[in-house]
DRENDO-1510 file (C-alpha; in Angstrom, 1 decimal, always signed):
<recs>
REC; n; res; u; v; w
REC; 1; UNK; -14.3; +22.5; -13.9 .
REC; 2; UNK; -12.8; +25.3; -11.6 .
REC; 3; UNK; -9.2; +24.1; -10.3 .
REC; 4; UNK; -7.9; +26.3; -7.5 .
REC; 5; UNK; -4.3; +26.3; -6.8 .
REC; 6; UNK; -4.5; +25.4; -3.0 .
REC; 7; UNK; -6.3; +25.3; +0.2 .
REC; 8; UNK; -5.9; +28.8; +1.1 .
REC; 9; UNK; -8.0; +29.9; -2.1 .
REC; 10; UNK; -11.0; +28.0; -0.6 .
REC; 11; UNK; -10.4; +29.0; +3.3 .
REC; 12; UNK; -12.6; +31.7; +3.6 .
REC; 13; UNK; -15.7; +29.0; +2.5 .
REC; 14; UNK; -15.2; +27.0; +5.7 .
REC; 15; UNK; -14.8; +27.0; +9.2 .
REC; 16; UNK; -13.7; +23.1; +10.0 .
REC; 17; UNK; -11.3; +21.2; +7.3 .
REC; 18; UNK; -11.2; +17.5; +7.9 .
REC; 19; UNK; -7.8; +16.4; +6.1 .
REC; 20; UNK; -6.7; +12.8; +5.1 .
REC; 21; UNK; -2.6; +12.4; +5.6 .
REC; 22; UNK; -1.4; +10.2; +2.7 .
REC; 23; UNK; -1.4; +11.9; -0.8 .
REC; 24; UNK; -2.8; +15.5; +0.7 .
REC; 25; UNK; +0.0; +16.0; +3.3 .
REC; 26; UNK; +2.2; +13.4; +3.2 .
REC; 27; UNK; +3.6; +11.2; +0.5 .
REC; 28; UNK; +4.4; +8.3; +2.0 .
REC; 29; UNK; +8.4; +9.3; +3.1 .
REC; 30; UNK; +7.9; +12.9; +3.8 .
REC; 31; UNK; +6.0; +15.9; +4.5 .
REC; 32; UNK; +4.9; +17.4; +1.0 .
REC; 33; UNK; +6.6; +20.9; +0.8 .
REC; 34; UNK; +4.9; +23.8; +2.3 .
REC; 35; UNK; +2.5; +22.0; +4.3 .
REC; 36; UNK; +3.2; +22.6; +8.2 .
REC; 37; UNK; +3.5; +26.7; +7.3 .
REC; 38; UNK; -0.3; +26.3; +5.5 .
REC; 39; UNK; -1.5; +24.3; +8.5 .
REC; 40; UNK; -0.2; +27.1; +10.8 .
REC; 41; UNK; -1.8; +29.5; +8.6 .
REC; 42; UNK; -5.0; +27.9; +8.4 .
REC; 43; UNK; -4.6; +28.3; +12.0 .
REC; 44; UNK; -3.8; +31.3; +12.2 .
REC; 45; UNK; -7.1; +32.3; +10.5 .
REC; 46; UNK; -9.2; +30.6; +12.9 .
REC; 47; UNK; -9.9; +27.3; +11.0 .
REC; 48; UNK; -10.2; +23.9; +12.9 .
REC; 49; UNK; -8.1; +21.4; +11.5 .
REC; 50; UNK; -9.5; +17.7; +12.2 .
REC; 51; UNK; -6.7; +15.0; +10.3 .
REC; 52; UNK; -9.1; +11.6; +9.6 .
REC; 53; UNK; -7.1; +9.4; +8.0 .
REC; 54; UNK; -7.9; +5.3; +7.4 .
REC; 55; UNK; -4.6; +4.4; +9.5 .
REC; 56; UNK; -5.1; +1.2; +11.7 .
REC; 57; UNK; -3.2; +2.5; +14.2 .
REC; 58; UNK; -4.7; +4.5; +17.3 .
REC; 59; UNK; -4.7; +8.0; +17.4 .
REC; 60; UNK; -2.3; +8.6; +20.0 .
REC; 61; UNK; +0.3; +6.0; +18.1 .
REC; 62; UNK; -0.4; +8.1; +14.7 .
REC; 63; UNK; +0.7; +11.8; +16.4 .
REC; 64; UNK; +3.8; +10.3; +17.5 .
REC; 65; UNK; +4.9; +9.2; +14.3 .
REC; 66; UNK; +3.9; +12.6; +12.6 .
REC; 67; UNK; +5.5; +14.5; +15.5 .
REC; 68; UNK; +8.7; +12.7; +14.6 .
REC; 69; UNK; +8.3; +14.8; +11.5 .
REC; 70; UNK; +7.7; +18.0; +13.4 .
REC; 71; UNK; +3.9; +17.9; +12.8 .
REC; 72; UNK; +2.2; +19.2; +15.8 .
REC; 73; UNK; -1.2; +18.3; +17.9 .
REC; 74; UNK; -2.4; +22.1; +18.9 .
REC; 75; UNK; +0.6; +23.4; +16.8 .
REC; 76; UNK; -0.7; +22.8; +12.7 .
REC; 77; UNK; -3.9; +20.6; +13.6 .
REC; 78; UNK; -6.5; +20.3; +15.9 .
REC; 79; UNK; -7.4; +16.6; +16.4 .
REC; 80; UNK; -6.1; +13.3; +14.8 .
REC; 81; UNK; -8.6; +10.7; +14.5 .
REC; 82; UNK; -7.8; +7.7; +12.6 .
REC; 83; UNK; -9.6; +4.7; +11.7 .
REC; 84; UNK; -8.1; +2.8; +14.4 .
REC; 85; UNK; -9.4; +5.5; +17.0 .
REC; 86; UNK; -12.6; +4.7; +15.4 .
REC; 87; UNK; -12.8; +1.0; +16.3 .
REC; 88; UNK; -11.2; +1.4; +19.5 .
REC; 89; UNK; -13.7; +4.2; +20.7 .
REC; 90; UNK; -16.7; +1.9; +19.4 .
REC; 91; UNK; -15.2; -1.4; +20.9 .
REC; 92; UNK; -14.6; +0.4; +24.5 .
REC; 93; UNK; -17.6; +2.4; +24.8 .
REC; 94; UNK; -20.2; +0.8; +22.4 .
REC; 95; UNK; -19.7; -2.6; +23.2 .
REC; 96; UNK; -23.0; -4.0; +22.5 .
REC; 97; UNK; -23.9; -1.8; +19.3 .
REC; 98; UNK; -20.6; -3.8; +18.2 .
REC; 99; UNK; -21.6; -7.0; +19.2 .
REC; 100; UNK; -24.6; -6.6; +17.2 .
REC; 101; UNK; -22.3; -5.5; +14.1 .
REC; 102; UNK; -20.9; -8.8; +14.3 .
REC; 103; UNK; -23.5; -11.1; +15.4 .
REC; 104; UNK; -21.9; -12.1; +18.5 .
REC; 105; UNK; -21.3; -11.5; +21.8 .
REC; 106; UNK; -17.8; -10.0; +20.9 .
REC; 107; UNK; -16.1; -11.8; +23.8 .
REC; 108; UNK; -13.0; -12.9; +21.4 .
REC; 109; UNK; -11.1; -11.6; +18.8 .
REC; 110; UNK; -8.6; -13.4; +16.3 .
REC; 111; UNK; -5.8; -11.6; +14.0 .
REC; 112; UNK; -5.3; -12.3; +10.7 .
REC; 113; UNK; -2.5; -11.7; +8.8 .
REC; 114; UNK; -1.3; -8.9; +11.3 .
REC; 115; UNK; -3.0; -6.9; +13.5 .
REC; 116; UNK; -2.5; -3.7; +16.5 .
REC; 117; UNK; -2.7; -4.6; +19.5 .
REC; 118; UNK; -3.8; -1.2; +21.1 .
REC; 119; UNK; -6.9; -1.7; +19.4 .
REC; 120; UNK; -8.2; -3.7; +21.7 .
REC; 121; UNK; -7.0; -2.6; +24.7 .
REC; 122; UNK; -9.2; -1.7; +27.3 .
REC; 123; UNK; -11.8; -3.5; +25.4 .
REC; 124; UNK; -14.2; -6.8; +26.0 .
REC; 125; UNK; -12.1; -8.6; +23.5 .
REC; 126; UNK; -9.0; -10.9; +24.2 .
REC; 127; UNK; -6.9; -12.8; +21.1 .
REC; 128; UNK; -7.5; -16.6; +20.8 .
REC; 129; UNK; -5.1; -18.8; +18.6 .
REC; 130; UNK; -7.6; -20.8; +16.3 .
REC; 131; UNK; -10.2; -19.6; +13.7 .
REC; 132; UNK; -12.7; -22.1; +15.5 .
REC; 133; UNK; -12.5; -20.1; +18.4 .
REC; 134; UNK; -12.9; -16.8; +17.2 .
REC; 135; UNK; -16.0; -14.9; +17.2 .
REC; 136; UNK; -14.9; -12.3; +14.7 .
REC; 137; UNK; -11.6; -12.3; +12.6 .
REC; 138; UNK; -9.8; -8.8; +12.8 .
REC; 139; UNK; -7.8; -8.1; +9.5 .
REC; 140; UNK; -4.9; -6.5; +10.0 .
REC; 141; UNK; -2.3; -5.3; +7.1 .
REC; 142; UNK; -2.0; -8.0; +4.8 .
REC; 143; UNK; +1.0; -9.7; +4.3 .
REC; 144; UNK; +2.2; -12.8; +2.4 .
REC; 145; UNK; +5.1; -14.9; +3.0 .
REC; 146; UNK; +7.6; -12.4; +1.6 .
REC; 147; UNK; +6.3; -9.2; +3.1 .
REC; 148; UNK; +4.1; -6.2; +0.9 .
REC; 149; UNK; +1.6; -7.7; -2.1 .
REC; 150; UNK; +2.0; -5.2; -5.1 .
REC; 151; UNK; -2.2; -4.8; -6.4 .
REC; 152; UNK; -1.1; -3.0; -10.0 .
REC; 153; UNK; +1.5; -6.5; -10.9 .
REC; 154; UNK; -1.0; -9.4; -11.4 .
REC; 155; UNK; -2.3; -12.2; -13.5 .
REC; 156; UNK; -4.8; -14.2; -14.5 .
REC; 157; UNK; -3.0; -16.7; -16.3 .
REC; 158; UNK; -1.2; -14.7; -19.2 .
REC; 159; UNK; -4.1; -11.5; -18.9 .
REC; 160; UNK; -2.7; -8.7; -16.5 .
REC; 161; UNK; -5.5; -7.6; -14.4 .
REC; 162; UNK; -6.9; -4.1; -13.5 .
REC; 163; UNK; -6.3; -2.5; -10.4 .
REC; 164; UNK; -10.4; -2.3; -9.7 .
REC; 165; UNK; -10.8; -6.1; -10.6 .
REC; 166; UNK; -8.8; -7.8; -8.4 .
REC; 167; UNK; -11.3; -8.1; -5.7 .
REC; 168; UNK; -13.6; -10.0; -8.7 .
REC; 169; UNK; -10.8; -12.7; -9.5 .
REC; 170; UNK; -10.2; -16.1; -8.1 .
REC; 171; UNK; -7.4; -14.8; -6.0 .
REC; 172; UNK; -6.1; -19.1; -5.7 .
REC; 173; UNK; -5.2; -18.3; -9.6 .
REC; 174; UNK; -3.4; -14.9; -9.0 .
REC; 175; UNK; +0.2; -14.6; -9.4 .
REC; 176; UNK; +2.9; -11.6; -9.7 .
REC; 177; UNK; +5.6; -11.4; -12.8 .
REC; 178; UNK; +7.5; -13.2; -10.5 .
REC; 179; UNK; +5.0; -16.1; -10.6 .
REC; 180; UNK; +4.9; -16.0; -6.9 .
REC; 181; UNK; +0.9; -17.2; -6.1 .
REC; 182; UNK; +0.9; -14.3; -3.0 .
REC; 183; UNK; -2.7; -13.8; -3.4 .
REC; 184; UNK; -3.4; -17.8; -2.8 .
REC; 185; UNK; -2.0; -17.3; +0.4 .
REC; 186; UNK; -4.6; -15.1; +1.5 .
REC; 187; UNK; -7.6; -16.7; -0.1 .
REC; 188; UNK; -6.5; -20.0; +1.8 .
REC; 189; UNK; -6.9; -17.7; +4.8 .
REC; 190; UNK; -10.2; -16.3; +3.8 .
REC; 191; UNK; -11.3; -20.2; +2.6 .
REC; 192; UNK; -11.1; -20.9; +6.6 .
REC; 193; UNK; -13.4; -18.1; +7.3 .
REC; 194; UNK; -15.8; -18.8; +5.1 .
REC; 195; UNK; -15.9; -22.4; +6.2 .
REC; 196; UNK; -17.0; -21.1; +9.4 .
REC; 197; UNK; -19.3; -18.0; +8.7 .
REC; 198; UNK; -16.7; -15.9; +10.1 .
REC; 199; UNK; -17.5; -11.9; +10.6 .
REC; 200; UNK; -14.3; -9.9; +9.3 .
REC; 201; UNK; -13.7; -6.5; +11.3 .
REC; 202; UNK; -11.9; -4.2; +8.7 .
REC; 203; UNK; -10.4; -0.7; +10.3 .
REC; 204; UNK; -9.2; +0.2; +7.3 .
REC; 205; UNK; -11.2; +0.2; +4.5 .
REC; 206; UNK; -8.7; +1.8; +1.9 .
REC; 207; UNK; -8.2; -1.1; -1.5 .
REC; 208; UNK; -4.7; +0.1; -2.0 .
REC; 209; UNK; -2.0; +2.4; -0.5 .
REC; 210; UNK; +1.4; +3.4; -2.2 .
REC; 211; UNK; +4.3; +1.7; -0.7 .
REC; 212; UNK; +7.2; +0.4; -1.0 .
REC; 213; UNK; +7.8; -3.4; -1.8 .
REC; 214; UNK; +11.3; -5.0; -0.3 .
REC; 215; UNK; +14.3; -2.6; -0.7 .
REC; 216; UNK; +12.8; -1.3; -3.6 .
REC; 217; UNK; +13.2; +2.8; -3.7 .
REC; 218; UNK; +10.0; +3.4; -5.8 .
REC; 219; UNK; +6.8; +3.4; -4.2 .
REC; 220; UNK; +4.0; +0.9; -5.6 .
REC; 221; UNK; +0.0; +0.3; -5.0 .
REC; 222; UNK; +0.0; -2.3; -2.7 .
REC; 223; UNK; -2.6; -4.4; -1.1 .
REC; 224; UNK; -4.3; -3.1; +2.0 .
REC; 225; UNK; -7.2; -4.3; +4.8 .
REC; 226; UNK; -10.5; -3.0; +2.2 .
REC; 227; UNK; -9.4; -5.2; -0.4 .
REC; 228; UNK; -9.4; -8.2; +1.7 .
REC; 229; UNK; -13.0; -7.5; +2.3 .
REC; 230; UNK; -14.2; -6.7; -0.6 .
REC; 231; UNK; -13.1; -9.7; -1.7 .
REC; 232; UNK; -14.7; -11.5; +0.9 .
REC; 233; UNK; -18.0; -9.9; +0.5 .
REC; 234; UNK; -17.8; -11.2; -3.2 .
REC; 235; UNK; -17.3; -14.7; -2.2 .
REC; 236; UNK; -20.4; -14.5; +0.2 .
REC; 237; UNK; -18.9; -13.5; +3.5 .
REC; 238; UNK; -19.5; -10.5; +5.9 .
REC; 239; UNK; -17.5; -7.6; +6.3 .
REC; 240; UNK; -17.7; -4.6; +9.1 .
REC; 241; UNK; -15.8; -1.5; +8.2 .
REC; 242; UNK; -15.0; +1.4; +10.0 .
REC; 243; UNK; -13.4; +4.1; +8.1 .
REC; 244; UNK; -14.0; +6.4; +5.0 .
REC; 245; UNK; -15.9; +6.5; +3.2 .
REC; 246; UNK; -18.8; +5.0; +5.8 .
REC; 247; UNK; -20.7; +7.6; +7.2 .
REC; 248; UNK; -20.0; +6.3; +10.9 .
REC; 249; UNK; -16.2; +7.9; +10.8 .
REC; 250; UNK; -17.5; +11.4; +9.3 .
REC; 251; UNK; -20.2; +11.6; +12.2 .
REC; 252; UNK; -18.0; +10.6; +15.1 .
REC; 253; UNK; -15.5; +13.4; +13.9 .
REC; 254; UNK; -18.0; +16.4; +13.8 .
REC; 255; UNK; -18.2; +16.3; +17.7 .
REC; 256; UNK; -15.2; +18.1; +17.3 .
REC; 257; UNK; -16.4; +20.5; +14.8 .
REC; 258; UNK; -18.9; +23.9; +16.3 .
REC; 259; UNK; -22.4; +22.8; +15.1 .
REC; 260; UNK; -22.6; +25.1; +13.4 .
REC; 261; UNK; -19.6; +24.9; +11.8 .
REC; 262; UNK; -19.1; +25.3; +7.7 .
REC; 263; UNK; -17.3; +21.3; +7.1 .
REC; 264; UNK; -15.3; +20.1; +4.1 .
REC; 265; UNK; -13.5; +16.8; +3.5 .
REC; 266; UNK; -10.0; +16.9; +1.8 .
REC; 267; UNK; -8.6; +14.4; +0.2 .
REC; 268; UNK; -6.4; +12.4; -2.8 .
REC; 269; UNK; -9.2; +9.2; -3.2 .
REC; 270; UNK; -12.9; +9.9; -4.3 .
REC; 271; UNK; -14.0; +6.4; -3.5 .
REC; 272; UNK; -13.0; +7.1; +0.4 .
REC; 273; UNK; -12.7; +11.0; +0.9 .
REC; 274; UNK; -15.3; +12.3; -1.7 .
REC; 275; UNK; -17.4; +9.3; -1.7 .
REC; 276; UNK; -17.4; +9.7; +2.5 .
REC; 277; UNK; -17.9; +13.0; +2.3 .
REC; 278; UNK; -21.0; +12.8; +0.2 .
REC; 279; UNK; -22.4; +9.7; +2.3 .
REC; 280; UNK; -21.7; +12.5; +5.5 .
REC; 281; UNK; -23.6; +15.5; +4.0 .
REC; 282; UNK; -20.6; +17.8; +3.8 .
REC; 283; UNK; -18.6; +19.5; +0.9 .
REC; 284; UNK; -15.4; +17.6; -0.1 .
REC; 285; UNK; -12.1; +18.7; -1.7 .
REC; 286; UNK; -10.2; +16.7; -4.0 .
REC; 287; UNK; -6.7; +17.3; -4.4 .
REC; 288; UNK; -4.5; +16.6; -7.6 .
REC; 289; UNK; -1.9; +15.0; -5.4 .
REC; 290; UNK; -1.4; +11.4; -4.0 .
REC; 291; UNK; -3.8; +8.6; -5.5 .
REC; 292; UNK; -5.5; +11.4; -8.0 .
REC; 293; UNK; -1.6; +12.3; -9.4 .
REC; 294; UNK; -0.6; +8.2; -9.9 .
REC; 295; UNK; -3.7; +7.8; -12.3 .
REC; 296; UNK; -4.0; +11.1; -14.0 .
REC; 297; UNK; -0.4; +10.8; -15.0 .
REC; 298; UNK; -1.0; +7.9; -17.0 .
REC; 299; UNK; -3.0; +9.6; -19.2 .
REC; 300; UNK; -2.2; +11.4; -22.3 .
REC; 301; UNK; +0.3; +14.3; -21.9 .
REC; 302; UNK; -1.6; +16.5; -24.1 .
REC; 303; UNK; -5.0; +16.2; -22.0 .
REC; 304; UNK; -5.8; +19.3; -19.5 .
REC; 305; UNK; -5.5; +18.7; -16.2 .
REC; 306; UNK; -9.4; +19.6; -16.1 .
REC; 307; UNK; -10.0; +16.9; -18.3 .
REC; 308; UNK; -7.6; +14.5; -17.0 .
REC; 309; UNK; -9.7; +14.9; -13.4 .
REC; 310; UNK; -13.0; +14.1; -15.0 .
REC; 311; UNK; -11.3; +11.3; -17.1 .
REC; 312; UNK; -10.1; +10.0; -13.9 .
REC; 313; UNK; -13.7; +10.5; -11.7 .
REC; 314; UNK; -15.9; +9.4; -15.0 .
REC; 315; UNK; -14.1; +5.7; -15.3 .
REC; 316; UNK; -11.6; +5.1; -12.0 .
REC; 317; UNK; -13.6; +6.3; -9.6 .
REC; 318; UNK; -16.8; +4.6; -10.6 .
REC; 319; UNK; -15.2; +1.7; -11.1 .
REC; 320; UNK; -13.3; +1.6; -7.4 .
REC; 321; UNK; -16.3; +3.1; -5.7 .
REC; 322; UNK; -19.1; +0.4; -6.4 .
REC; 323; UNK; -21.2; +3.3; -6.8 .
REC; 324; UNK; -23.6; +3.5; -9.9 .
REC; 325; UNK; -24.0; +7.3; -9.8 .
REC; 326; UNK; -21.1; +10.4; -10.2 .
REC; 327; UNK; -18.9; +10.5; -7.0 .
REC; 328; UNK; -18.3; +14.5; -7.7 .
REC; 329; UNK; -16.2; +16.6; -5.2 .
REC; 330; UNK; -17.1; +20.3; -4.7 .
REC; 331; UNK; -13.6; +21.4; -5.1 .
REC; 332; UNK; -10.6; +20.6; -6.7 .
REC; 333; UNK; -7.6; +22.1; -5.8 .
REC; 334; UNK; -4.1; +21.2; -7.4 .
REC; 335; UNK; -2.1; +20.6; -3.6 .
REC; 336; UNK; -3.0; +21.4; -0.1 .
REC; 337; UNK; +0.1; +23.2; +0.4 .
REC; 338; UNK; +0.3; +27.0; -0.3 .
REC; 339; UNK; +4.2; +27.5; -1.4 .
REC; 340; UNK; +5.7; +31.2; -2.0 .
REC; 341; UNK; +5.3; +32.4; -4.9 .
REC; 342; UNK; +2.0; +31.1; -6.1 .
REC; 343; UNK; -0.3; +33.4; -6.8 .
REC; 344; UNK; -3.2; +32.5; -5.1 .
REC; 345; UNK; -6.2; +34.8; -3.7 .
REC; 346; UNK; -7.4; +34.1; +0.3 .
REC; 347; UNK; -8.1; +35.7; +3.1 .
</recs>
């Protein structure tokens, strides 16, 4: 396995990058090192720059934020679409391709757990206060009573469970080292949907996300919208996603693209980015940063970092993925960012 150094080694191979935020160009706090002045160099070689990122939030919500940290519409990217934007676009202007998703006329909408409102504006959808009522349930970031659910600090009894089998429990018997049952609090939640053959809407299809749980100052996998339905889906119940790694995000985004445009996806998580990416027809870009870094450095020291990747692509990414076959990106490259004094070869 060829590992590059960064995205400038690979820029002369495409004409349109589509870039996931967390892990690739931001870690959660801040703006990995180096990044912005790549962007702008990307740029500054004619290369389009489409950010697609599984955020719930809208599009427009999502730049502020990132312009808060001096990241630029027009400036280092092109086009922010998140998986919010997604939903919202398909809700407002598709309205009975997503009423068929769901079964329903789509007329109401109920949150669970939490949800955006600017989701749903301007769409045929208003919030109602009972499950009864509800003709599809949107799940927004879960939360229990005490805020953030850590996924990597559960039990089955006395057996610590895997990461990639938590959706396969029986989440009434979960609990944390803290004995606190937070996982029962959402499968009493999902218990009422099933009761009632309710359709969950999931924008954001990601299992986990690094975070950070209370005022603690080191940042955790924690529990986010896919694994709810995943989870769901095992116990019998139906889940529409919108997000990586379903093809509909991947298509929406290459209207933005030339047609004729040379695409790659880059991103931290194979069974989103490189998994989407594949499902899309395009080349994809794994980089060893983000959600590829937290596993491959809990592997053994002495390993190489090529065969810590296919350690982590043979056995996690299968495993997270659902898929039976090799999830295999068509680059890997060790950050996004170019940083002076690497030598790296680009044009």
């Amino acid at each position: 396995m060829d590992i590059r150094n960064d995205i400038l080694d690979l820029a002369n191979l495409y004409d349109t990058f589509f870039v996931d935020i967390y892990g690739v160009l931001y870690d959660g706090v801040n703006i990995y090192d180096g990044t912005l002045s790549t962007m702008q160099q990307l740029k500054n070689l004619k290369k389009k720059i489409i950010i697609l990122s599984n955020v719930a939030q809208v599009s427009r919500d999502a730049k502020l934020g990132y312009s808060q940290r001096s990241m630029f519409e027009n400036v280092h990217y092109d086009e922010m679409i998140t998986s919010g934007e997604f939903i919202h676009y398909f809700v407002v202007n598709k309205p009975k391709e997503f009423a068929d998703l769901i079964g329903s006329s789509g007329n109401r909408v109920k949150y669970l757990f939490m949800g955006n409102d600017s989701i749903f504006e301007k769409a045929h959808v208003v919030t109602v206060d009972d499950y009864a009522d509800a003709d599809f349930i949107y799940v927004g970031v879960p939360r229990s009573s005490y805020g953030r659910v850590r996924i990597d600090d559960v039990f089955d009894g006395d057996e610590s469970v895997d990461i990639c089998d938590v959706v396969n429990r029986d989440w009434h018997n979960l609990r944390d080292s803290f004995g606190r049952k937070t996982f029962s609090e959402f499968a009493v939640a999902l218990d009422s949907c099933l009761k009632r053959n309710s359709v969950l809407v999931v924008a954001n299809p990601d299992i986990f996300a690094h975070g950070f749980v209370h005022n603690d100052s080191i940042k955790v996998p924690i529990i986010t919208q896919g694994c709810i339905g995943k989870h769901y889906e095992k116990l019998g119940g139906k889940v529409v996603y919108f997000g990586k790694p379903y093809a509909g995000i991947f298509e929406y985004a290459k209207q933005f693209a030339n047609p004729q445009d040379r695409i790659a996806m880059i991103g931290d998580t194979p069974w989103t980015d490189i998994a989407g990416a594949n499902n899309s027809g395009i080349d994809s870009i794994m980089v060893m940063t983000g959600i590829t870094e937290e596993f491959c450095n809990r592997m053994d020291y002495a390993l190489s970092d090529e065969e810590k990747v296919e350690a982590f692509l043979n056995d996690m990414t299968r495993k997270m993925s659902g898929i039976a076959g090799d999830v295999r990106p068509t680059h890997v490259i060790r950050q996004f960012a170019h940083l002076e004094g690497d030598i790296s070869a680009y044009v």
